[in-house]
C-alpha positions in Angstrom: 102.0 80.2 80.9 98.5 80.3 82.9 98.2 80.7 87.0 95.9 77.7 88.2 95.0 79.4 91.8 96.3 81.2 94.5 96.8 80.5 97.9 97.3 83.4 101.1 98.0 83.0 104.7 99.1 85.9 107.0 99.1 88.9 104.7 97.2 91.8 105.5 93.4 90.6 106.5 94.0 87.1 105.7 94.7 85.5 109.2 93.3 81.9 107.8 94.7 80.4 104.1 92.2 81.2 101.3 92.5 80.7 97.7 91.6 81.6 94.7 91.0 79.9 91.0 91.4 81.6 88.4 89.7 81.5 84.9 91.9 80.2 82.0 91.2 81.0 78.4 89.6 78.9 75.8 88.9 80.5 72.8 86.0 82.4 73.5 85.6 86.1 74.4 86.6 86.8 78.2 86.9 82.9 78.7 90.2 84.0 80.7 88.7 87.3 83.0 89.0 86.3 86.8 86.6 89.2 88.2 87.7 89.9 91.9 84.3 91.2 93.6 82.8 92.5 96.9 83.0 95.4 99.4 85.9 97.7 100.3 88.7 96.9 102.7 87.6 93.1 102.3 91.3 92.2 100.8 91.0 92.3 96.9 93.6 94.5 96.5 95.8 92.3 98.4 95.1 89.7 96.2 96.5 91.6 93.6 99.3 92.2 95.6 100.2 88.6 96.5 100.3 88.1 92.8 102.4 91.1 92.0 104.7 89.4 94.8 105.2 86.0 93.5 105.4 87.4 89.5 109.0 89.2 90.4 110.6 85.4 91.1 112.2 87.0 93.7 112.7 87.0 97.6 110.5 90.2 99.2 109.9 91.5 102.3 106.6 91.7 104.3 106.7 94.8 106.7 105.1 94.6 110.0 102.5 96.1 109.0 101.7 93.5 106.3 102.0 90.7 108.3 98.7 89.5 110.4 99.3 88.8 114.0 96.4 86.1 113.5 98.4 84.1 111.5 101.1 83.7 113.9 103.0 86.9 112.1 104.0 85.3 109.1 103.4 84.8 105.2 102.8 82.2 103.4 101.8 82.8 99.4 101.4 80.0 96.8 101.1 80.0 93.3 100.1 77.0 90.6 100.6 77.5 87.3 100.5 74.9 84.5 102.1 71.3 84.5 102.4 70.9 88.5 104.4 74.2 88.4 104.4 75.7 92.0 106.0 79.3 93.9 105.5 79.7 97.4 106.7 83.1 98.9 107.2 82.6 102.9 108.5 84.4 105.5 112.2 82.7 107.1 111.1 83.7 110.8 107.6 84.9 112.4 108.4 88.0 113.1 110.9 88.8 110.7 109.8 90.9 107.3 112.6 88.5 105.1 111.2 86.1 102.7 112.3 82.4 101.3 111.2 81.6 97.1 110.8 78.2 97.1 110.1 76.7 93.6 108.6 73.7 92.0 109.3 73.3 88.6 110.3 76.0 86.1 111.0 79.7 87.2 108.2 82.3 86.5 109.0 83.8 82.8 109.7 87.1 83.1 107.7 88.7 80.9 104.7 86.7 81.4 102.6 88.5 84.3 101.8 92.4 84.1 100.6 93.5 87.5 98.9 96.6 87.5 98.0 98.0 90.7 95.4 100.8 91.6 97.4 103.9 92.1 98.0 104.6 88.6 100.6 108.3 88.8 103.6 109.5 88.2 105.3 112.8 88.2 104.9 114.9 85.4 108.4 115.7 84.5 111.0 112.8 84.4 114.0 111.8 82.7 115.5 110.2 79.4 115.4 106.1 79.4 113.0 103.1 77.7 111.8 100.2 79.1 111.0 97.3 77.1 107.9 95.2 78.3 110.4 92.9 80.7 112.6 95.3 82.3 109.0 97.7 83.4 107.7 94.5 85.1 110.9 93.7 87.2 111.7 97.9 87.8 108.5 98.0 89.6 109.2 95.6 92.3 106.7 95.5 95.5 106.7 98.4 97.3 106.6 99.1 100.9 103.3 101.5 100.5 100.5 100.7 98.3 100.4 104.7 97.5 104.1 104.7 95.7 103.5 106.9 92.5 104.7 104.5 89.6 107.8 106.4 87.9 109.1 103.7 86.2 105.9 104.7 83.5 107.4 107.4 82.4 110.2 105.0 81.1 107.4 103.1 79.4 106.3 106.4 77.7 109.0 106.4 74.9 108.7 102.5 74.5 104.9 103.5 73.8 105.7 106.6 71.1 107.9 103.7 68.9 104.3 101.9 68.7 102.4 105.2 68.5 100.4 103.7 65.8 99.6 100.1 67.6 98.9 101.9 71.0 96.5 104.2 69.4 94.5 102.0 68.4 93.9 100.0 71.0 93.2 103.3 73.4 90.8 104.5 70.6 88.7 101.4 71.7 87.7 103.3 75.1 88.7 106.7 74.6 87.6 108.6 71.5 88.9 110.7 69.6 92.1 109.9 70.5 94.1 113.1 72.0 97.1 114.2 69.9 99.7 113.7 72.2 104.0 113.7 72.6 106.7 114.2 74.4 108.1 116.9 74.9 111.3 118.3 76.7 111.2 121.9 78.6 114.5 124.5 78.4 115.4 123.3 82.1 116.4 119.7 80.2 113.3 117.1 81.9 110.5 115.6 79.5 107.1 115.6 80.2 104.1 114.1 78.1 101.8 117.0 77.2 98.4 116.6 75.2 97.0 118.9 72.9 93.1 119.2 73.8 91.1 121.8 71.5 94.0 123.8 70.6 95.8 124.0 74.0 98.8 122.3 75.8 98.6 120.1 79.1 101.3 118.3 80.5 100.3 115.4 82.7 99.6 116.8 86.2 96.5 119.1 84.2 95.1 116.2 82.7 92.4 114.1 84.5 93.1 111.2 86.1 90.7 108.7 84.1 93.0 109.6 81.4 96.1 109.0 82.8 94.8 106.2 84.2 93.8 104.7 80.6 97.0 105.1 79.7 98.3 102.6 82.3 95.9 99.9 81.2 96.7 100.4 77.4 99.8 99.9 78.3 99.3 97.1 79.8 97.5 95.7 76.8 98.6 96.5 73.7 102.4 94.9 73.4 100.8 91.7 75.9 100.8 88.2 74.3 99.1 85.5 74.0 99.3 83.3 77.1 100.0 86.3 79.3 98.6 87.3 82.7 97.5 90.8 82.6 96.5 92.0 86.5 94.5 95.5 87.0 93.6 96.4 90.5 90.2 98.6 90.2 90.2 99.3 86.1 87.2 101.7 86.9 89.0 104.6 89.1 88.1 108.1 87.6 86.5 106.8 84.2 83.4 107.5 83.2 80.6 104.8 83.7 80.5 104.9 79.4 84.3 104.7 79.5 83.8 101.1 81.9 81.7 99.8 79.3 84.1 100.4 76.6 86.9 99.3 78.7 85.2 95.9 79.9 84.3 95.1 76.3 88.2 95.5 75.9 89.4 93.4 78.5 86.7 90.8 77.1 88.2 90.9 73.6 92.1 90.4 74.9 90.6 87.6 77.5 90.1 85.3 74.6 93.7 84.5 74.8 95.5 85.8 77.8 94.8 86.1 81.6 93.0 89.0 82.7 92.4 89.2 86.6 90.5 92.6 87.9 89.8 93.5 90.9 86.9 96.1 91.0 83.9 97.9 92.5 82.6 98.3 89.5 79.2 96.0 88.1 79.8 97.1 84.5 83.1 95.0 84.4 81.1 92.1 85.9 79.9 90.0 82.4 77.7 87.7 82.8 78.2 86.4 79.1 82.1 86.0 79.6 81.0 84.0 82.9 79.1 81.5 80.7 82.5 81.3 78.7 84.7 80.4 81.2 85.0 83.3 82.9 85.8 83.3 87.4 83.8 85.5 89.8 85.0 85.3 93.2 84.1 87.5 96.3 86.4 89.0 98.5 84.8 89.9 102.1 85.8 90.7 105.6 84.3 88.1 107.9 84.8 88.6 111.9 87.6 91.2 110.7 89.2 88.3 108.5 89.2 88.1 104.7 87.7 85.1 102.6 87.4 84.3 99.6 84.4 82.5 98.4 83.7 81.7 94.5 80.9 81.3 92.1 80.1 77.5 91.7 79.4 75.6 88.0 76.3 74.8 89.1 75.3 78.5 89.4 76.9 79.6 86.5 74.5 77.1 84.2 71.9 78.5 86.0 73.0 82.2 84.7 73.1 81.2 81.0 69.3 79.6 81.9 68.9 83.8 83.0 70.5 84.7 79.8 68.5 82.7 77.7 65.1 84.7 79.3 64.4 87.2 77.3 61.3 88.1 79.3 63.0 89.2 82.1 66.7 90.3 80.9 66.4 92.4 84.0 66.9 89.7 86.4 70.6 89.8 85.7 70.9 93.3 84.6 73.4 96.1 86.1 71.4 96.8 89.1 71.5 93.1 90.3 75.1 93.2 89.9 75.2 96.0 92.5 74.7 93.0 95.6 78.1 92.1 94.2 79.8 94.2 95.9 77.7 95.0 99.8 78.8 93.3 103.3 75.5 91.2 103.4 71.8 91.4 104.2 70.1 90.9 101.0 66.4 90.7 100.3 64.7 88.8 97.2 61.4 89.1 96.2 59.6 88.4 93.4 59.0 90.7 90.4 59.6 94.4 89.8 56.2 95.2 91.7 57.6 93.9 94.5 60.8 95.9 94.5 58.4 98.9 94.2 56.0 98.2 96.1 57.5 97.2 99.3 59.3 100.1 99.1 56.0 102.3 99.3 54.9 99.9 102.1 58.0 100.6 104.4 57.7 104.4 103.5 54.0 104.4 104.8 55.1 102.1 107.7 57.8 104.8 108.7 59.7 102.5 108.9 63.6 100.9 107.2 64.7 97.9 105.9 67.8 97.0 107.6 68.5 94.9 103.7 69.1 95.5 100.3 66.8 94.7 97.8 68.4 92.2 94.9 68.1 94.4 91.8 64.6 94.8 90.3 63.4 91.2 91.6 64.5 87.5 90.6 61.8 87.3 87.6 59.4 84.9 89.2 59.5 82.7 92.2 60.8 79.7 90.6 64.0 82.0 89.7 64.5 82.1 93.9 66.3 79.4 94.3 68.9 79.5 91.7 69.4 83.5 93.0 69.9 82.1 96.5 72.0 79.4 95.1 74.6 82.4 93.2 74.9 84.4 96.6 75.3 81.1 99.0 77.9 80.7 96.7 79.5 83.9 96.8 79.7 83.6 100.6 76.1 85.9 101.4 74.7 85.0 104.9 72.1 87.2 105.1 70.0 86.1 102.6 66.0 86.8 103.1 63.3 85.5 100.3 59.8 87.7 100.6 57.0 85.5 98.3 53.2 85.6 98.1 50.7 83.6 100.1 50.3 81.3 97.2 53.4 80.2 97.1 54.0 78.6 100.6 55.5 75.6 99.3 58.5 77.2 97.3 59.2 79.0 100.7 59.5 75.5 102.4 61.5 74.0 99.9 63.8 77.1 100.0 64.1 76.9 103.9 65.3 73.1 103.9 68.0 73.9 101.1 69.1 77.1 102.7 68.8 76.7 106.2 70.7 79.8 106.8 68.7 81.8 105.3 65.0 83.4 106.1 62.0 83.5 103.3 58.5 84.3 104.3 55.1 84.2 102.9 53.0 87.8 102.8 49.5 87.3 104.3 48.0 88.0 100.6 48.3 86.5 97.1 50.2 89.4 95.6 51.7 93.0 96.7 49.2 94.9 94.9 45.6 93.9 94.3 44.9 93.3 90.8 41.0 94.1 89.5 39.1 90.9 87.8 40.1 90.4 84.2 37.9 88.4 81.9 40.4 85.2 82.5 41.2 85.6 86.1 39.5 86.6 88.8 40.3 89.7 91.4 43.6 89.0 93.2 44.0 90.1 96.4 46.8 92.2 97.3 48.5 93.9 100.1 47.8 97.4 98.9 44.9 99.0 97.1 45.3 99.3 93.1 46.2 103.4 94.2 48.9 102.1 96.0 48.0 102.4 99.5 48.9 99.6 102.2 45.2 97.7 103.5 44.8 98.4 107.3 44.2 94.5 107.7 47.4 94.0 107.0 49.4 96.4 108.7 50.2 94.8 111.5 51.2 91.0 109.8 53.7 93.1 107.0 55.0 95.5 109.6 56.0 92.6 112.1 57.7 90.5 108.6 59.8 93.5 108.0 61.0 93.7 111.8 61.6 89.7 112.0 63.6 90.6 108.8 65.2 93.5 110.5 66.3 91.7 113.5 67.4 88.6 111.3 70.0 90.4 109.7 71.1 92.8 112.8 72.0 89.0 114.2 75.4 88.2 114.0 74.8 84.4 115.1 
């Protein structure tokens, strides 16, 4: 089966419905990722948790401290799968922590969706039993604390040492060498999985937790079918930023033929090339102490293969520009590398801060502005500022009447730095001298563009 969107009212931060559509696969490498994006405490994990809710096909309860008071103290969560199939979890009462299934069409299968939530531990000695794929998805349940160590994985582990073989060689796609490693049972009668690393013995509380944590997402993986729903809350926890590569590349090769829905802080898991194949971005961000949900459109994401096709300026999309991903707000674009540098310099010898965040290492040219602004409108950005050259006062006003929320400006010179005379082009004149240093004539014009800008995103009207 496939998951359509997603619908929540009244749990945790979301005190007003939102939703969220979700990527399904085609054919073509991470054509079925769903990439949950933005800031912390802005509700992605609880997106993962409504799904993790409905996938039981069960009645839950919502504790009081679930529930939001905003939304009249109740929950409502929808689900739509394929052919018109629908689930909507709701609370019987406001007030009341019990929960009503109500379903429209065929029941969830029960295998089908593998919810993986962030705190991936367990304790390190445990007891005898197997769990097939189906009975470790219904023995987690939802629990009533998000910090619950996941014991049922240990019941998972001798499942996983039958396909020793097949599960190697999916972890040996991230992590490698693989580590030899078993299970073994101590005199007093528990088991424990212990690794051998250069010659000596760990059990699983003196391994690292990027490890352990691999081990959870493998898991997840390797026995999946096609047509599954795979869910991993924050893939990236205690791996190293050469282990995220390795592991988004993964999740890119199984997201040719199953659901794969992250959410993460992460920019190396954000893929610009799956994106153009199918693949969802949404943002999850706390507005007025309220989460929303706001998605990337299809008009922005032809405009990102137009980025990909640039192979002069591959930076524009490049891992720092995926950083703004994942801020509150106040974002600044500017033109070109230079810029990113340069106005840097000019604040430093102002003494002064910008109160933004520059967009990676600049939007590759002025005519790229627009289809920038157009990706963060999208994404639910409100403070969005645009800082161009003199020259270019007619981009700014076109930019102004399409994004009226926004703020660009023109600098009182045709470039940030001046440039000497070249045998095909004359001197151009920029803010600072060609050592760097800002022109006293136009101190005062760039120092009052970076307070206006200041003060525009300190305003929270």
């Amino acid at each position: 089966m496939a998951i359509k969107s997603l619908s929540i009212h009244g749990l945790r931060g979301f005190a007003t419905q939102q939703s969220v559509d979700f990527a399904i696969p085609n054919g073509n490498p991470g054509s079925g990722i769903t990439v949950l994006v933005g800031p912390n405490n802005g509700g992605k994990s609880t997106v993962i948790e409504s799904i993790r809710a409905l996938s039981l096909d069960s009645e839950q309860s919502f504790t009081v401290g679930k529930r939001n008071q905003k939304a009249g103290d109740k929950v409502q969560i929808s689900l739509a799968g394929e052919d018109n199939n629908s689930w909507v979890l709701k609370t019987v009462d406001s007030g009341g922590s019990e929960c009503t299934l109500v379903k429209n069409g065929d029941p969830i299968p029960a295998n089908s969706i593998f919810v993986l939530p962030s705190r991936r531990f367990f304790n390190p000695l445990f007891g005898k039993a197997t769990h097939s794929r189906e009975q470790h998805i219904r023995s987690t349940g939802l629990p009533a604390i998000r910090s619950t160590a996941l014991n049922e994985f240990s019941h998972r582990l001798f499942q996983i040492q039958k396909n020793r073989e097949e599960f190697d060689r999916v972890l040996e796609k991230v992590l490698t060498p693989v580590p030899n490693w078993t299970i073994d049972q101590s005199d007093g009668g528990q088991y424990f999985l212990k690794y051998d690393i250069g010659g000596s013995y760990h059990n699983s509380d003196g391994l690292g937790e990027g490890l352990i944590s691999l081990f959870f997402i493998v898991d997840a993986l390797y026995d999946s079918k096609p047509g599954n729903v795979i869910v991993i809350d924050e893939p990236e926890l205690s791996l190293h930023p050469s282990f995220q590569r390795r592991l988004s590349k993964l999740l890119v090769e199984y997201a040719t033929d199953r659901q794969i829905i992250i959410a993460t802080h992460a920019p190396y898991f954000v893929d610009f090339d799956a994106i153009t194949n199918g693949a969802r971005i949404a943002r999850v961000f706390s507005k007025n102490y309220e989460s929303q949900i706001a998605m990337l459109g299809d008009d922005s994401v032809r405009k990102i293969q137009g980025f990909l096709n640039n192979l002069n300026n591959p930076h524009v999309l490049g891992l720092d520009a995926r950083e703004v991903f994942f801020l509150d707000d106040g974002i600044i674009l500017v033109e070109g590398q230079e810029d990113v540098i340069f106005y840097k310099k000019i604040l430093e010898q102002l003494e002064a801060a910008s109160k933004g965040h520059f967009f990676g290492w600049g939007v590759g040219g002025a005519h790229n502005m627009e289809a920038i602004s157009e990706i963060l409108n999208d994404l639910g950005f409100e403070k969005v500022a645009g800082i161009l050259d003199a020259d270019k006062k007619e981009v700014k006003e076109e930019l102004s009447k399409k994004f009226t929320n926004y703020s660009y400006c023109n600098i009182p010179a045709d470039d940030v730095r001046t440039k000497p005379a070249r045998s095909e082009r004359a001197e151009v004149e920029g803010l600072v001298d060609i050592k760097g240093n800002l022109k006293n004539e136009f101190t005062d014009d760039i120092g009052g563009i970076f307070r206006d800008l200041n003060a525009y995103f300190e305003n929270n009207g």
